[in-house]
C-alpha positions, 0 to 999 in steps of 0.5 A, a space after each residue: 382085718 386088723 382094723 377090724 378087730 381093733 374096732 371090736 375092741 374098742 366097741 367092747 370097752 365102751 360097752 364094759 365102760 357103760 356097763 360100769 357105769 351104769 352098776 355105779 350110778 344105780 347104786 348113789 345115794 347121796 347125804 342131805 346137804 343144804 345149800 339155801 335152807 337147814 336140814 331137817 332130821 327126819 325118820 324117813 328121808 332128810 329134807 332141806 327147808 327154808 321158812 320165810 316170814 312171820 314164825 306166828 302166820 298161818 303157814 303157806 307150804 311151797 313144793 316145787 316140780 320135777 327135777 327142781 329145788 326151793 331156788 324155783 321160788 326164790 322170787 315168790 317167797 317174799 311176795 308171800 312172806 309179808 303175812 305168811 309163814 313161807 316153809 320152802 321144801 326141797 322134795 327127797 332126791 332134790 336140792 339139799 335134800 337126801 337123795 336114797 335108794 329108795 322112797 319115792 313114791 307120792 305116798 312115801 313122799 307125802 309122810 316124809 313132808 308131813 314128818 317135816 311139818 310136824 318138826 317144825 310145828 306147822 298144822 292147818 297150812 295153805 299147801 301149794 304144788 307145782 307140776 310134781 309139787 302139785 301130785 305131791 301136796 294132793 297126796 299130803 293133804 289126803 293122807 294128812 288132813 289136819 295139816 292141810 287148810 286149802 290147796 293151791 295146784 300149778 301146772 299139775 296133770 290131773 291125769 297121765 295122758 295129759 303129761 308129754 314129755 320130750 323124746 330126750 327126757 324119755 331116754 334120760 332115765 332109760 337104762 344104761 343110755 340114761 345113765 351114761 347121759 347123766 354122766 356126760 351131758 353138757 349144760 347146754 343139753 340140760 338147759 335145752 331140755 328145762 328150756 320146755 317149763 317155760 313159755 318161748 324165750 325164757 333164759 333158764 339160769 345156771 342154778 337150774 341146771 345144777 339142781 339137775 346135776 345134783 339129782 342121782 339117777 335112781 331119783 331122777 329115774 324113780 321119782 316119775 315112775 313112782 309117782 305116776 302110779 299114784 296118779 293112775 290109780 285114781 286122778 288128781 282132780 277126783 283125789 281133790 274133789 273128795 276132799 271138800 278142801 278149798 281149791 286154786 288151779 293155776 295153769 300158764 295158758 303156753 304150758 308145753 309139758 301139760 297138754 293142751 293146757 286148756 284141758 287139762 285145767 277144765 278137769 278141775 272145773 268141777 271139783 265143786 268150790 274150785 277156782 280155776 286161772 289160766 295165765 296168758 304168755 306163761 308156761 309150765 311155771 307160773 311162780 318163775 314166769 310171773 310171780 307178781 301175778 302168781 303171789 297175788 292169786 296165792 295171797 287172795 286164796 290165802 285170805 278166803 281159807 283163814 
């Protein structure tokens, strides 16, 4: 009996502990803080940004994907910058940059880069996305057009039936569980679950799994909520298609977080005018995979839009 109630007690405190808890993260926010560009002070949310290249080139614009940062480019952003005004942004709630209670949504986001863009003078760029980056730069470009002279989308799900994420990522941003997980969990677990955004055998570096730990729950949690609902409102390849925009599908053939890969990237085939690439042997993420072969495509779409 005394067992017993020894044990009640003792459920009873973890369930107080993850309610705390989850009160507590709920509730961070966190500061702009850069740690690989400089922030830029902006109305809505601050960003980090890194600008490579020449300051007089017409400007490439690189987004990154869910739950990652500018170091996700680190090895394309200098294959680009021979010719090219390289402009890194890390995404609100990601990397360096401010991490709110609230803001996410793709229309939101959107506004805030192009807030960006404008600080820095930039008009008339190449905007390139990958996965979420790549919802993100279709929202930049409809909502602001002037800013956008052609498209480059990467392993971006044209509709939400084509997304398939893992069991662990979906209980990750559950409520209290996720919480609790976002607390507690080990590198390894993180390192297995970012292990999906790359064809097999690809090592994930350490720099990638602290840009996970730098998330706040309510980012990681809100991010893919909000934007899925601007996905489900209408598709990204017709968002695309309407536009008349020069268009660049790229899709690593072994991609595990878009399925069936194939499929996914025949939507965009007939967006008139698009380009469409699958990329053998790579995954989810073509600029990590294969730069080399990623800056190539990006440069020689590049040249067609000036």
């Amino acid at each position: 009996m005394a067992m017993r109630r020894i044990l009640l007690i003792l459920l009873l405190a973890i369930a107080v502990l993850l309610a705390v808890n989850a009160v507590l993260t709920s509730r961070e926010t966190k500061s702009a803080e850069a740690d690989i560009g400089r922030i830029v002070a902006l109305p809505g949310a601050d960003l980090q940004v890194r600008e490579r290249g020449p300051a007089d080139a017409p400007a490439t614009v690189l987004l990154h994907c869910y739950t990652c940062s500018i170091h996700w480019w680190e090895q394309l952003e200098p294959l680009l910058a021979a010719n090219s005004r390289v402009v890194s942004i890390d995404l609100i709630g990601h990397g360096g940059s401010e991490k709110p209670r609230n803001g996410y949504s793709a229309e939101e986001q959107a506004d805030n880069i192009a807030d960006a863009l404008r600080e820095l003078d930039v008009d008339r760029a190449l905007i390139v996305g990958q996965s979420l980056g790549g919802v993100i730069g279709t929202a930049l470009a409809e909502r602001h057009p002037e800013l956008a002279r052609g498209v480059v989308v990467m392993d971006s799900p044209p509709a939400e039936e084509y997304r398939d994420l893992p069991l662990t990522a979906r209980l990750a941003t559950a409520p209290v569980i996720g919480q609790a997980t976002k607390r507690i969990a080990p590198d390894g677990v993180i390192r297995d679950g970012l292990s999906d955004a790359f064809a097999e055998g690809f090592e994930v570096p350490d720099q990638f799994v602290e840009d996970v730990r730098r998330m706040t729950f309510t980012s990681f949690k809100d991010v893919p909520e909000q934007v899925d609902e601007y996905v489900a409102e209408k598709s990204i390849d017709d968002r695309l298609a309407a536009m008349g925009l020069p268009l660049l599908v790229v899709f690593g053939a072994e991609d595990t977080v878009v399925k069936p890969p194939a499929e996914a990237a025949d939507e965009f085939r007939d967006v008139q005018g698009a380009r469409v690439v699958m990329l053998p042997g790579v995954g989810h993420t073509p600029q990590v995979e294969a730069p080399a072969k990623t800056a190539a495509l990006i440069r020689g779409f590049d040249r067609s839009t000036r």
